[in-house]
LUMDRENKOL-364363 format. One record per residue: residue in three letters; x, y, z of N, C-alpha, C, O, CB in turn. Coordinates in steps of 0.001 Angstrom, whole numbers, padded with zeros to 6 digits, always signed. Glycine has a CB too. Example, Ala and Ser with C-alpha at 12.3 -4.5 7.8 and 13.67 -1.06 7.14 Angstrom:
! residues 2
ALA+013190-005690+007800+012300-004500+007800+013200-003300+007800+014236-003319+008465+011308-004473+009046;SER+012850-002250+007080+013670-001060+007140+012900+000030+007870+013409+001138+008039+014084-000598+005725;
//
This chain:
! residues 265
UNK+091635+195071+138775+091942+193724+139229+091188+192700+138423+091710+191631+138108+091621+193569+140699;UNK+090024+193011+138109+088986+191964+137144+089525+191891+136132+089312+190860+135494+087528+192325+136769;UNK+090703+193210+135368+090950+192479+134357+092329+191804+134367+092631+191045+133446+090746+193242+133286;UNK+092980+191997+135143+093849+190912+135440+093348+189696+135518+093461+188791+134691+094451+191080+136500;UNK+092808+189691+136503+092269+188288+136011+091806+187314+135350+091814+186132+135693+091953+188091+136162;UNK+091079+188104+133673+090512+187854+132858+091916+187739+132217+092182+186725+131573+089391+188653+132500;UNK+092542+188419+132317+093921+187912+131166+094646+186819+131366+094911+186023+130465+095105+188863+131070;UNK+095118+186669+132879+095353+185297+133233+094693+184210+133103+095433+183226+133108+095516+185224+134181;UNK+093477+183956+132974+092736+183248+132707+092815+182781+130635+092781+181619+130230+091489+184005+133441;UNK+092879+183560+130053+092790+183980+128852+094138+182870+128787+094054+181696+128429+092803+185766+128478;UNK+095356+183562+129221+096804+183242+129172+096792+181422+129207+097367+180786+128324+097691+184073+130663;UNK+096396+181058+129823+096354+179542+130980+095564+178679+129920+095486+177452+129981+095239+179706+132887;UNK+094905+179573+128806+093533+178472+128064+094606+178419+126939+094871+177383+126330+091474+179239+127520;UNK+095117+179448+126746+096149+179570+125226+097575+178346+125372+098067+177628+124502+097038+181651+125121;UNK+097961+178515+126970+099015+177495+127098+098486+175757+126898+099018+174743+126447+099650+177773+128660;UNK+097364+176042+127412+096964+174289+127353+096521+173571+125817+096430+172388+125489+095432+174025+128435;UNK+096263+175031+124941+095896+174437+123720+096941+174336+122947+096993+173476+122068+094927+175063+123060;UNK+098125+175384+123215+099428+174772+122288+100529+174031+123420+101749+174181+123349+100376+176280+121320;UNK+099913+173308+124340+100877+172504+124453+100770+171031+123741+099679+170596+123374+101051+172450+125779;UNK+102053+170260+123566+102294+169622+122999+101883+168276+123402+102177+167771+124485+103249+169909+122801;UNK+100864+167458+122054+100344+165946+122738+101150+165082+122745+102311+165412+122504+099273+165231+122150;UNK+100898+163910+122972+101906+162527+123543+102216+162523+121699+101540+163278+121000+100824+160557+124616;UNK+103046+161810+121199+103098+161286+120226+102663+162378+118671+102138+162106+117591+102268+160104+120615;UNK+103118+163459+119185+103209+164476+118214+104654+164424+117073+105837+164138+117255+103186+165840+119139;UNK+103841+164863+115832+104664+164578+114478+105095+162949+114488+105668+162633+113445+106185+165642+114414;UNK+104952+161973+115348+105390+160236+115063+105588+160002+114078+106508+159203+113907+104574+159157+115294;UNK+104850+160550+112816+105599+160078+111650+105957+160876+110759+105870+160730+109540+105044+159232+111023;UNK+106520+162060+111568+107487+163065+110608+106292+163804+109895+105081+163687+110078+108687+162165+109332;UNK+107003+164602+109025+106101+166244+107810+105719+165067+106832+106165+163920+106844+107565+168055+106665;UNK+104842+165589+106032+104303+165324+104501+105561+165859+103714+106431+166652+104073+102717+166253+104031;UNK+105377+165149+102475+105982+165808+101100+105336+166094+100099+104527+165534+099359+106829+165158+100511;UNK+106183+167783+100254+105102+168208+098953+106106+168306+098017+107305+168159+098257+104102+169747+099029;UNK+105275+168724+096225+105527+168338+095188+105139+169972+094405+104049+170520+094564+104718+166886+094870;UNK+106091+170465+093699+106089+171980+093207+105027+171836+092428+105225+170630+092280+107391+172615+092412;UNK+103657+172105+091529+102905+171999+090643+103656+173495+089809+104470+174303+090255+101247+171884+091200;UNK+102987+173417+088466+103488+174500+087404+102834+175763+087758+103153+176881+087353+103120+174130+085827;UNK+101667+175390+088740+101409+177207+089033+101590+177704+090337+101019+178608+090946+099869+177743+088762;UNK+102611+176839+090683+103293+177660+091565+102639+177221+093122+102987+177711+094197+103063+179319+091086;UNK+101466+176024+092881+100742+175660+094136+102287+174723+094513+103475+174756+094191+098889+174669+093922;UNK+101115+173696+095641+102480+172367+095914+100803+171123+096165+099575+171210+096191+104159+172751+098221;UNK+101671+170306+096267+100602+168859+096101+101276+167971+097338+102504+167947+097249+100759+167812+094217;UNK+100793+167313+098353+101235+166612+099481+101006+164930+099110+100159+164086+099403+100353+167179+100848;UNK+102103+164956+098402+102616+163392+098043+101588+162223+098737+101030+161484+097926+104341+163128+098749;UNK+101304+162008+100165+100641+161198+100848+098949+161451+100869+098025+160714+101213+101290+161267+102121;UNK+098975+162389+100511+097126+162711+100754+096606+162845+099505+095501+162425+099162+096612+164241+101614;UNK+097789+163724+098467+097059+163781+096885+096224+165253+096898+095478+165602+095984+095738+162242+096579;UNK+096545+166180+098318+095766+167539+098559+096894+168973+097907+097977+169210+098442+095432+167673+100592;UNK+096419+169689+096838+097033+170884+096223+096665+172163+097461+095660+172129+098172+096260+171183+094490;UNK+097440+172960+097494+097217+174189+098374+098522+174934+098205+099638+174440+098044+096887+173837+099998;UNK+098218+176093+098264+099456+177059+097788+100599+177168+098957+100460+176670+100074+098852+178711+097450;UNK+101521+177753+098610+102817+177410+099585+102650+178058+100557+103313+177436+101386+104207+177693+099157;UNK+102225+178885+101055+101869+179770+102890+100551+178645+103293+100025+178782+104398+100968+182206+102802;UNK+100226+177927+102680+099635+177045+103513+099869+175652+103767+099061+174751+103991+098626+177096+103249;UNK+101171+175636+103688+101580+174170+104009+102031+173974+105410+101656+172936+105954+102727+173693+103096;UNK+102791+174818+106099+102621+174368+107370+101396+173848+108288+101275+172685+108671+103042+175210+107865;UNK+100872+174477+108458+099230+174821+108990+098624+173401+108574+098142+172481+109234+098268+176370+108038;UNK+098829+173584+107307+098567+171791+106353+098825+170910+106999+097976+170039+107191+099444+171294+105060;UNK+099971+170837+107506+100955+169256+107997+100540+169189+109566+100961+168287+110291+103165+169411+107849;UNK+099832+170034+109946+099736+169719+111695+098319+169348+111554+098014+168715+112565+100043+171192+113003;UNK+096981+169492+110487+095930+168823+110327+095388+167777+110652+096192+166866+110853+095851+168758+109630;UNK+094308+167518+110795+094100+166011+111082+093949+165557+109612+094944+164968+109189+092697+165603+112119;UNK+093073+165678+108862+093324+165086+107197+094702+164598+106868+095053+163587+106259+093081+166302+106025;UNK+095583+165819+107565+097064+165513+106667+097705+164314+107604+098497+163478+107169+098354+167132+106572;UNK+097129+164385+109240+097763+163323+110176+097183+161680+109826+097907+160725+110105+097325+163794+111863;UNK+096073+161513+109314+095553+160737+108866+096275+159852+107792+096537+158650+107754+094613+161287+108597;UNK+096512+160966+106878+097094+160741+105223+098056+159909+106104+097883+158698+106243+097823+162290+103963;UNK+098873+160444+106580+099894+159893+106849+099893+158538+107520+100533+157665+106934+100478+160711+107446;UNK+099493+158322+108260+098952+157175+109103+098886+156354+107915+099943+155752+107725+097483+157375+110008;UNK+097611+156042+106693+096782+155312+105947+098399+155151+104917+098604+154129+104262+095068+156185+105315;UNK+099506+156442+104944+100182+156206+103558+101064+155030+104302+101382+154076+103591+101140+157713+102711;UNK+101487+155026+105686+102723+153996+106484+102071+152740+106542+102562+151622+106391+103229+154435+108201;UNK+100679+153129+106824+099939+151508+106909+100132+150686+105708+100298+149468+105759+098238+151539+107070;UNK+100101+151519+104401+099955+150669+102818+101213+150158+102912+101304+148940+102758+099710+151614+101201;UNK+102737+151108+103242+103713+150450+103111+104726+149964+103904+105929+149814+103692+104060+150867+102496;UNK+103854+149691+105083+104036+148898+106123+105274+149030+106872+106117+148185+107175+103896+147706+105723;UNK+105183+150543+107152+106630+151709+107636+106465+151240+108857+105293+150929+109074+106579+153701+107534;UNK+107374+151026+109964+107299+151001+111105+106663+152619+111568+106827+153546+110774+108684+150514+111583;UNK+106026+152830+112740+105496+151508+113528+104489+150952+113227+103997+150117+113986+105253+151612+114741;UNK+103908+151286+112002+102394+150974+111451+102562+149634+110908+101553+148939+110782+101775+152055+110218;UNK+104001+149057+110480+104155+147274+110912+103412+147010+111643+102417+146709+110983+105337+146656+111558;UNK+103150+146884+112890+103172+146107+114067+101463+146298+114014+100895+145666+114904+104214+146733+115537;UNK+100519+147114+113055+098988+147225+112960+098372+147119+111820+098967+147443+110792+098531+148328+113388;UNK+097068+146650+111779+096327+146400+110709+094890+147413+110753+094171+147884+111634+096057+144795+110724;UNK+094934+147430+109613+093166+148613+109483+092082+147357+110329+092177+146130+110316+092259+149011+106911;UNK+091117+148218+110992+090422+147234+111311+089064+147302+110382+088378+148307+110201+090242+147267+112801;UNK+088915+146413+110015+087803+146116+108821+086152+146804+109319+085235+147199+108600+087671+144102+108605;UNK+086276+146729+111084+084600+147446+111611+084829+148688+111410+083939+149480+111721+083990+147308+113328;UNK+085749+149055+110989+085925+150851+111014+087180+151284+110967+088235+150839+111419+085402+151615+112324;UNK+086787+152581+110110+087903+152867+109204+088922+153486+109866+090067+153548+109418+087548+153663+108098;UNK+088329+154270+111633+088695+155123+112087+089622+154278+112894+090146+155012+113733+087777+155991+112550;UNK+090045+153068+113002+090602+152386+113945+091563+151276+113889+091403+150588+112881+089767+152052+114489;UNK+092671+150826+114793+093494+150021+114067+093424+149246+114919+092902+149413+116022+094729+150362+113598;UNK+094158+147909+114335+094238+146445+115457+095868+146101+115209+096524+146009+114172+092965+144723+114855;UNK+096261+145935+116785+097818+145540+117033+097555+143820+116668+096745+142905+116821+098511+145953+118991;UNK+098967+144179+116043+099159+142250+115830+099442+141685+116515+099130+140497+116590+099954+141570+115085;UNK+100414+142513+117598+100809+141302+119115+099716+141140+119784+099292+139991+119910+101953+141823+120423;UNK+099040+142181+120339+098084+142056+121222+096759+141751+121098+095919+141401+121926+098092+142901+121717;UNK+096707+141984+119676+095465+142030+119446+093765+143263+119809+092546+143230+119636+095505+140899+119966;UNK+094918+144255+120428+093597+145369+120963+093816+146159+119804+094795+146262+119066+093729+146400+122644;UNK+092498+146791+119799+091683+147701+118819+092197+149761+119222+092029+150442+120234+089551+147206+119294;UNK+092668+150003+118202+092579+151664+119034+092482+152612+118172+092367+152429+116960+093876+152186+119929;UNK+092524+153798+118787+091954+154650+117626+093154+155273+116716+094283+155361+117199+091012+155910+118260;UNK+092895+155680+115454+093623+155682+114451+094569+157555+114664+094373+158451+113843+092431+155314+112971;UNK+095077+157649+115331+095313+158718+115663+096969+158606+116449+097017+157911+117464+094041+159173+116473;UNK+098096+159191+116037+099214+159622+116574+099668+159222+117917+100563+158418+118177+099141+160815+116526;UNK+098844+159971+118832+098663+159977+119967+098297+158608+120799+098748+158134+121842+097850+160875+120015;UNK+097547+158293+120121+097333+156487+120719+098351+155541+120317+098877+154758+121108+095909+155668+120087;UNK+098639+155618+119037+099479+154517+118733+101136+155100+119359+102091+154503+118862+099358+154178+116873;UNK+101388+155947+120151+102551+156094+120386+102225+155519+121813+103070+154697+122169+103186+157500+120110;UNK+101372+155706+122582+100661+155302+123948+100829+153787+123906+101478+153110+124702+098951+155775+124080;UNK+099946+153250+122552+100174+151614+122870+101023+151295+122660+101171+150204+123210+099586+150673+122397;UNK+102163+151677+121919+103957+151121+121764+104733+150928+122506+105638+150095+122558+104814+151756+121223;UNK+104282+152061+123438+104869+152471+124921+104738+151875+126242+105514+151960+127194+104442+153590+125222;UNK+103272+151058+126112+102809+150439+127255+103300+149148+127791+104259+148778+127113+101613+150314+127089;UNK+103084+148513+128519+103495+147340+129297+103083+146305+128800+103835+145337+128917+103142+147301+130536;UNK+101847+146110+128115+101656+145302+127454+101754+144610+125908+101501+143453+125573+101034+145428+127792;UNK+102162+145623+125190+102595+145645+124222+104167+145352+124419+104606+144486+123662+102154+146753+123659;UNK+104907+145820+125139+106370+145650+125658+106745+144234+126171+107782+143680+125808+106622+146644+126845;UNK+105885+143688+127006+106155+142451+127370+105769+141028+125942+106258+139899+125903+105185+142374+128851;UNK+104890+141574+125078+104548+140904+124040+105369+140371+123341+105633+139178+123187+103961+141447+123401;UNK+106012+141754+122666+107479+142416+121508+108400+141430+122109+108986+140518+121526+108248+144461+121723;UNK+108444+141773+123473+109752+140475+124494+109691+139378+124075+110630+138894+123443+109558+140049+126184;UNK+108627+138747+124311+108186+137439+124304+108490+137409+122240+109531+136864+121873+106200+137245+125176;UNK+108027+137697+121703+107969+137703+120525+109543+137538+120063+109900+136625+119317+107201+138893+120105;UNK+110097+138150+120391+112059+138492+120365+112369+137234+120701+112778+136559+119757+112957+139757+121669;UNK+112302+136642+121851+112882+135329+122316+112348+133928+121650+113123+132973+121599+112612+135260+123822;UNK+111535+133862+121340+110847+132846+120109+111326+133553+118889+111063+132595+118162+108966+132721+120069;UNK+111674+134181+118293+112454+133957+117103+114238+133803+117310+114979+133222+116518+112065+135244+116153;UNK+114632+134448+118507+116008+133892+118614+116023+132640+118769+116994+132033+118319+116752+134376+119590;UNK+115149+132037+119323+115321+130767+119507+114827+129326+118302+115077+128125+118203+114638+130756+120774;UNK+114050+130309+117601+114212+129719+116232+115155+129504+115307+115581+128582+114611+113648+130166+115650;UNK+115446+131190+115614+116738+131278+114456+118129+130270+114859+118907+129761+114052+117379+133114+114412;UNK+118171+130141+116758+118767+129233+117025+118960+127637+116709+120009+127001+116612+118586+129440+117800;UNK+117365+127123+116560+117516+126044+116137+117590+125795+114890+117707+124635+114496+116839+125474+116546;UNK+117539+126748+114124+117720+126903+112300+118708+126738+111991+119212+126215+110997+117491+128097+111538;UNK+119246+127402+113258+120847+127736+112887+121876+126690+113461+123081+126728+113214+121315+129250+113543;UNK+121181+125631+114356+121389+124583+114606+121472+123076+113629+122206+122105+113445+120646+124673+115407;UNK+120442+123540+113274+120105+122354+112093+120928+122925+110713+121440+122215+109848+118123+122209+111711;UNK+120916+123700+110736+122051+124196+109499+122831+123385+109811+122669+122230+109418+122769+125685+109390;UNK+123974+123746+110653+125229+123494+111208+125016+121740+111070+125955+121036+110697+125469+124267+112911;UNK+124142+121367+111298+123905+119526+111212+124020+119558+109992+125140+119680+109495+122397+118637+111703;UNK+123269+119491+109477+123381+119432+108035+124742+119286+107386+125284+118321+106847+122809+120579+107530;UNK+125214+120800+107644+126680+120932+106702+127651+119888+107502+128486+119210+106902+127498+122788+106701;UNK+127486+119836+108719+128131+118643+109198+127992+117348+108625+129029+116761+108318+127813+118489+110364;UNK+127045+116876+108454+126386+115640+107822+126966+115328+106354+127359+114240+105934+124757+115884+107720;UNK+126891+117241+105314+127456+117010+104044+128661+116375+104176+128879+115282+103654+127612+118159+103298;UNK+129544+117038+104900+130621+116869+105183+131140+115644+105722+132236+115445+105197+130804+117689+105772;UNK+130774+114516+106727+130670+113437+106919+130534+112228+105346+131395+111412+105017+129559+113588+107892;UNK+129376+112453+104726+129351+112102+103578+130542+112199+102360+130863+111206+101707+128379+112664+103342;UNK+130979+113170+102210+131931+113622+101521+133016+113130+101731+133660+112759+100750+132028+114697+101575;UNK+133540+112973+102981+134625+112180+103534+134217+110657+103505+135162+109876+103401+134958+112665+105013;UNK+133187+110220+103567+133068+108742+103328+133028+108125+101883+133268+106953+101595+131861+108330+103966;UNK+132701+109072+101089+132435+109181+099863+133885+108956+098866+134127+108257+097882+131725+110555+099764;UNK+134731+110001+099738+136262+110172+099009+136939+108287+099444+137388+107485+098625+137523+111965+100109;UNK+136723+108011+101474+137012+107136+101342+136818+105801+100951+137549+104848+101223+137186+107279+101802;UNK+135513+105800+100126+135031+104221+099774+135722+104901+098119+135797+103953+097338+132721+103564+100024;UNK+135973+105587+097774+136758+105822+096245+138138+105224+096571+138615+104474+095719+136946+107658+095664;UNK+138679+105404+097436+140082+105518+097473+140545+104277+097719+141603+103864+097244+140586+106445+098407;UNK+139583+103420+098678+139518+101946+098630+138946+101396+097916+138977+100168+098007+139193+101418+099460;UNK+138188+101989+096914+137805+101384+095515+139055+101484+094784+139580+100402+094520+136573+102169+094696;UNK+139604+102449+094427+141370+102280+093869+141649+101003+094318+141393+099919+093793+142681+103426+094596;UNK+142204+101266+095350+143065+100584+095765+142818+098721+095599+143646+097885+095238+143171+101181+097124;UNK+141725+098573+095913+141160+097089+095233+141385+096783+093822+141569+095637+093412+139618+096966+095314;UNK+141370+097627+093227+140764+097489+091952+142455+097524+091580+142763+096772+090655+139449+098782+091304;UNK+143610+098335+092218+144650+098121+091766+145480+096587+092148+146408+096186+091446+145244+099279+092129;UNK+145032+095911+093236+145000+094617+093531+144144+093739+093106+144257+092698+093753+144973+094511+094558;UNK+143068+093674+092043+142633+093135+091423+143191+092989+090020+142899+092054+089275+141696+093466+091617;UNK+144110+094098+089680+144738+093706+088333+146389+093305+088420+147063+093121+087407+144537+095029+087291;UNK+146948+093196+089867+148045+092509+089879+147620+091338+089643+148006+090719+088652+148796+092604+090931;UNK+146565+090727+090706+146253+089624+090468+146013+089275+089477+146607+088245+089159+145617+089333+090960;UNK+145245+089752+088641+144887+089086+087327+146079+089034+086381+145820+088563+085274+143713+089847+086618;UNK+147375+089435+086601+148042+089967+085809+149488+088409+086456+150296+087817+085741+148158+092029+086065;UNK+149262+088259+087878+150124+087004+087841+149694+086017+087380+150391+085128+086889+150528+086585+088880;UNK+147986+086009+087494+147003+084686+086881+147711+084687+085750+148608+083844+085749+145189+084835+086599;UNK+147608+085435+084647+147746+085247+083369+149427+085391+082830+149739+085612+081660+146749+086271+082738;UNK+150385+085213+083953+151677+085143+083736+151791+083785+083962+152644+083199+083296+152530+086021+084508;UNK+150667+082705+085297+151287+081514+085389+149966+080858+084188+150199+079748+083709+151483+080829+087245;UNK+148959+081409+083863+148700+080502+082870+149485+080439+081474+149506+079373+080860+147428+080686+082636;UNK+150049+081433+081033+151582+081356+079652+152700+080570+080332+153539+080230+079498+152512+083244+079153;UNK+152993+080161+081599+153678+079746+082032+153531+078170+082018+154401+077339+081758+153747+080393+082950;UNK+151951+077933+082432+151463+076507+081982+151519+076216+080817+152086+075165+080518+150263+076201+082226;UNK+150969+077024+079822+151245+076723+078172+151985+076479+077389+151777+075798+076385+151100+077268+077568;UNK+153585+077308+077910+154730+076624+077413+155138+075617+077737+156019+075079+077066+155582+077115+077464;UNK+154621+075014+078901+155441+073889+079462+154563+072812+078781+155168+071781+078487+155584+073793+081239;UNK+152880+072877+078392+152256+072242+077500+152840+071899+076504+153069+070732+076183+151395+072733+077191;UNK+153258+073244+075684+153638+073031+074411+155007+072380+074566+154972+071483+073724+153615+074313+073577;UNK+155998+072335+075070+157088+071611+074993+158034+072603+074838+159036+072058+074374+157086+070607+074003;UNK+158250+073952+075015+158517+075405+074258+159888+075394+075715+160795+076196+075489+156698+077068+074202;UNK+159982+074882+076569+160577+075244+077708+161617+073644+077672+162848+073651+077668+159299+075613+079148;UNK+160823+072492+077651+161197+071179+077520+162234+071208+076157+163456+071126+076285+159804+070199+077383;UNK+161662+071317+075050+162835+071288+073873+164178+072459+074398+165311+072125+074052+161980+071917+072096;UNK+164023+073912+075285+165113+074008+074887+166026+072953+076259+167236+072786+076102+165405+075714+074641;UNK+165530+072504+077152+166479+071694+077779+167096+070229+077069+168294+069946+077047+165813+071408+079039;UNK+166358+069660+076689+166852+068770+075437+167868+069331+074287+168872+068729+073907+165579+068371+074659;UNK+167495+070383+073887+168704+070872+072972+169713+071227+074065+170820+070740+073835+168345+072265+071900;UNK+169649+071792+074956+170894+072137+075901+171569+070584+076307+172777+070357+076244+170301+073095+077479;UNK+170754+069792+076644+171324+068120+076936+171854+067518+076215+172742+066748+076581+170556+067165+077176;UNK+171365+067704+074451+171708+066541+073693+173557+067270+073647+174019+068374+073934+170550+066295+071887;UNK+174064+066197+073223+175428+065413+073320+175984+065819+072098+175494+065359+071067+175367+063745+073458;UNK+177094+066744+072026+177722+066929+070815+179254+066363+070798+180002+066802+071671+177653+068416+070509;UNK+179814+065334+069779+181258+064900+069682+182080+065988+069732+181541+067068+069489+181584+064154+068475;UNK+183228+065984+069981+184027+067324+070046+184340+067158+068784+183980+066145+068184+185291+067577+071088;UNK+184968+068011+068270+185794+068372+066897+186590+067549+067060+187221+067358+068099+186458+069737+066592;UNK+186706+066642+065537+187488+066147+064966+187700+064420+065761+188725+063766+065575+188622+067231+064937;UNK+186854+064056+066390+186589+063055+066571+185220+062159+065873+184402+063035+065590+186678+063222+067712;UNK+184837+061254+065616+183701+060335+065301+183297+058861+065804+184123+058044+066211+183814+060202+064089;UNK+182829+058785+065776+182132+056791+066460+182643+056243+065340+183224+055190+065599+179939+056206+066638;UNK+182667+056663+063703+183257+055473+062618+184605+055938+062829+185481+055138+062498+182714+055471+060793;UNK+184891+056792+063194+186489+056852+062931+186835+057129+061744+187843+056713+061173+187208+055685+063177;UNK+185602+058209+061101+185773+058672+060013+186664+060519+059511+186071+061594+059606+184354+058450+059722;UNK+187983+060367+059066+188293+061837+059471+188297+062829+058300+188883+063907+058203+189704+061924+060159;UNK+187491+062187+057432+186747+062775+056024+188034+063142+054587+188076+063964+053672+185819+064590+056602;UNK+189008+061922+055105+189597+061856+054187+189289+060712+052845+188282+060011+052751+190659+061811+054795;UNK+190173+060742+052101+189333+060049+050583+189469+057975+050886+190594+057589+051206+190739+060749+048487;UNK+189003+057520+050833+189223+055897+051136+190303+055049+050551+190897+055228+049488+188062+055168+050712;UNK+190442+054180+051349+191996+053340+050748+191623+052269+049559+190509+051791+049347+192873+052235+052201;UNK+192648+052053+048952+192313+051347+047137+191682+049746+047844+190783+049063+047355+194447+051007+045672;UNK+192424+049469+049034+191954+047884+048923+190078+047659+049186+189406+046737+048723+192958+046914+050389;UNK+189586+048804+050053+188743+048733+050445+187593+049017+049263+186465+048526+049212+188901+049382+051493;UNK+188179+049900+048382+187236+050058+046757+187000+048868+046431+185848+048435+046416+187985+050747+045333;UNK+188590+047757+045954+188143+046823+044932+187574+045913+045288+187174+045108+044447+188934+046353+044231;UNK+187289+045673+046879+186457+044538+047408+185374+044413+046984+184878+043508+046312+186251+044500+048594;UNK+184723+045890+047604+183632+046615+047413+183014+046545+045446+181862+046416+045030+184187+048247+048063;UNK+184292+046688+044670+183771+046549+042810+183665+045011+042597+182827+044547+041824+185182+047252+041410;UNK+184700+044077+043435+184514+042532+043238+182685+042031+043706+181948+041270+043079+185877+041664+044466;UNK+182547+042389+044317+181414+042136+044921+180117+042704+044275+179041+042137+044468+181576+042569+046179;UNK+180212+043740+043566+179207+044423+042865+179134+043662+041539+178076+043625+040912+179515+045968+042710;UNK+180054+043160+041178+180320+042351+040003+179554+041018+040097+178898+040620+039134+181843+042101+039852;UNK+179638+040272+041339+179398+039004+041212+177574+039351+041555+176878+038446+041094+180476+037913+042352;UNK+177051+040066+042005+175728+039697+042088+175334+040128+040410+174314+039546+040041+174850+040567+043460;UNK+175928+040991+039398+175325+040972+038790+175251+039309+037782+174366+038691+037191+175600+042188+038405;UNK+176378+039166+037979+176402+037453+037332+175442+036176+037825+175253+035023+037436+177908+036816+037672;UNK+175000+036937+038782+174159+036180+039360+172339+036131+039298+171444+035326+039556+174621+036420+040499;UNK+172479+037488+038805+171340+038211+038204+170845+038037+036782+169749+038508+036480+171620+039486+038308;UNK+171592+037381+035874+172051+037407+034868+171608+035667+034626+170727+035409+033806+173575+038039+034885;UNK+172453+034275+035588+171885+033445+035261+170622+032941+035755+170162+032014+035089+172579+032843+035252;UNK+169745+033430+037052+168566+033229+037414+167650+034054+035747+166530+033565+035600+168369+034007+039195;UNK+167940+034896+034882+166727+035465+034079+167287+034231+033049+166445+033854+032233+166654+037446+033493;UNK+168293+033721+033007+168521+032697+031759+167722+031598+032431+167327+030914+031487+170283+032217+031308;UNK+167343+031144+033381+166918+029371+033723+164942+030368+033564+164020+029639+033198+167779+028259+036293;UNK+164729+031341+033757+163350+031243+033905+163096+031459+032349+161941+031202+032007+162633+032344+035019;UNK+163848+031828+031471+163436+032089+030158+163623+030359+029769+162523+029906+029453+164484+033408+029236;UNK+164412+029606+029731+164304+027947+029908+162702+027783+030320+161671+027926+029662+165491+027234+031325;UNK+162874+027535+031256+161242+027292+032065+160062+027400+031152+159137+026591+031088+160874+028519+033289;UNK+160197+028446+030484+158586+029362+029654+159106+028429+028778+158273+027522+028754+158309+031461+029057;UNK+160169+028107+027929+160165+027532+026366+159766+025907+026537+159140+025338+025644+161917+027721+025515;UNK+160207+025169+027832+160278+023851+027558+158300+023836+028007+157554+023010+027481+161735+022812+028679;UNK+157887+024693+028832+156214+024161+029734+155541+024755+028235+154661+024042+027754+155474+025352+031846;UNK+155940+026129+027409+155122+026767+026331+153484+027313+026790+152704+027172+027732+155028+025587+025121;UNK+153524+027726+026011+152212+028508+026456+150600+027738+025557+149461+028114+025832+152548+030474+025872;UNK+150988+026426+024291+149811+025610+023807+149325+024412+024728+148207+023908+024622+150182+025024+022443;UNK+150585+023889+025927+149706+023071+026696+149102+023829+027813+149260+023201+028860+150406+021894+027205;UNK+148386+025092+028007+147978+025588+028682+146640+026267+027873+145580+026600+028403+148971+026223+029277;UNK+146859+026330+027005+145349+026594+025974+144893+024903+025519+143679+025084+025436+145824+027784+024076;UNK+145012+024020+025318+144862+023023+025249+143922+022329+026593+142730+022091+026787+146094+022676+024969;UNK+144758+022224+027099+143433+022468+028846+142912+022936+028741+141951+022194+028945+143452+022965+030182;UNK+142415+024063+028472+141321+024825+029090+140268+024660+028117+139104+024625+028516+141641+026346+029393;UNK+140604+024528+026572+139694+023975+025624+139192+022555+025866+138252+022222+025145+140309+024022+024364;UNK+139640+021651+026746+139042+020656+026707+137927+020923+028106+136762+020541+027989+140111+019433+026668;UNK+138275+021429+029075+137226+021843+029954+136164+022448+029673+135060+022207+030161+137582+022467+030719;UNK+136422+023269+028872+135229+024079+028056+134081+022949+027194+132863+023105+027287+136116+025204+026731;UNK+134620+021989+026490+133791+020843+025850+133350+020236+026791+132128+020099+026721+134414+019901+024979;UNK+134017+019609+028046+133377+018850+028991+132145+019692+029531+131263+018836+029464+134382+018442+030094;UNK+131705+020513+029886+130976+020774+030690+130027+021695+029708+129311+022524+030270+131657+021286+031924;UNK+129981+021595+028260+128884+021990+027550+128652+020609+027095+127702+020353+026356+129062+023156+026456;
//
């Protein structure tokens, strides 16, 4: 009977040491790496050991460690959510909460799990939706706003046209009634109504009653009698002034003037 009992006892110490802790394997096996003699090398720790000892390897604390320190460098979940704590090497600090714990599997699956860390993560979740909400709010203003602009933009263009195409009618009747003033300056509009007014005889009528035939004989010889007598007349006025010069002569006129000349020397 004593040794029954000693075996049961024996039995009961063996079950409690391979049973399984909270937060066992959390961050998965190591990787190992073939070396040329046939060892292997565990990627995260940088530790060589031949291949029948790699299991045994990966359930270690060295190798549970490695692992821990390799997720912390590259900031693998869940080792996100912790920082090394600078008083010691053996220990980490949560970023939500701010508590300190020990660097080991088993704890950090404990504090992930807990109520206080859970209500944190919550709180943490709803302040960034509600950021992203108002981000995503003010976006939406924004592109609204571009968009407002853009449309005011097209319409002060389009009523810029449109002025600007009523600014050159206008300028364009201005400068039809100022050529319009200029001809009437120049007389360019006035002459042709005067040429349209002035008065043309019809064909084959005249005011002399001239019908451009050759003239009648009586009306010539009046016309040659008459041309005749002024020259006869022309003729004895140069005969009485050539008289005139011979009888007055031209020595009683030098004769005078030589005696004036003696008087007054």
């Amino acid at each position: 009977m004593g040794k029954k009992e000693g075996g049961e006892s024996k039995a009961e110490e063996n079950s409690t040491v391979t049973k399984v802790k909270e937060g066992h394997n959390l961050l998965g096996l190591p990787t190992f790496e073939p070396l040329y003699n046939g060892r292997f090398k565990c990627v995260e720790t940088g530790h060589e050991l031949p291949a029948h000892a790699r299991d045994s390897y990966a359930q270690s604390k060295h190798c549970r460690l490695g692992l821990i320190d390799s997720a912390l460098a590259k900031n693998k979940p869940p080792l996100n959510m912790f920082l090394q704590d600078p008083l010691s090497h053996s220990n980490l600090k949560c970023k939500l909460t701010g508590v300190t714990i020990n660097k080991t599997e088993e704890h950090i699956w404990k504090h992930i799990n807990g109520r206080r860390f859970l209500n944190m993560l919550e709180k943490k979740e709803v302040e960034m939706k509600m950021s992203n909400g108002t981000v995503e709010k003010q976006g939406e203003e924004k592109e609204k706003k571009k968009k407002k602009n853009k449309d005011d933009d097209l319409k002060k263009k389009k009523k810029k046209s449109k002025d600007d195409v009523k600014n050159m009618k206008k300028k364009q009747e201005e400068n039809g009634k100022v050529i319009a003033v200029l001809e009437d300056s120049t007389g360019t509009d006035v002459d042709l109504e005067v040429e349209n007014d002035f008065w043309m005889p019809p064909i084959g009528e005249r005011w002399d009653h001239d019908d451009g035939g050759e003239p009648e004989n009586d009306d010539t010889g009046e016309e040659g009698a008459g041309a005749e007598e002024g020259k006869h007349n022309d003729r004895e006025l140069s005969k009485r002034t050539k008289r005139m010069s011979l009888e007055i002569g031209p020595s009683n006129f030098a004769s005078r003037k030589k005696k004036k000349k003696i008087g007054i020397a």
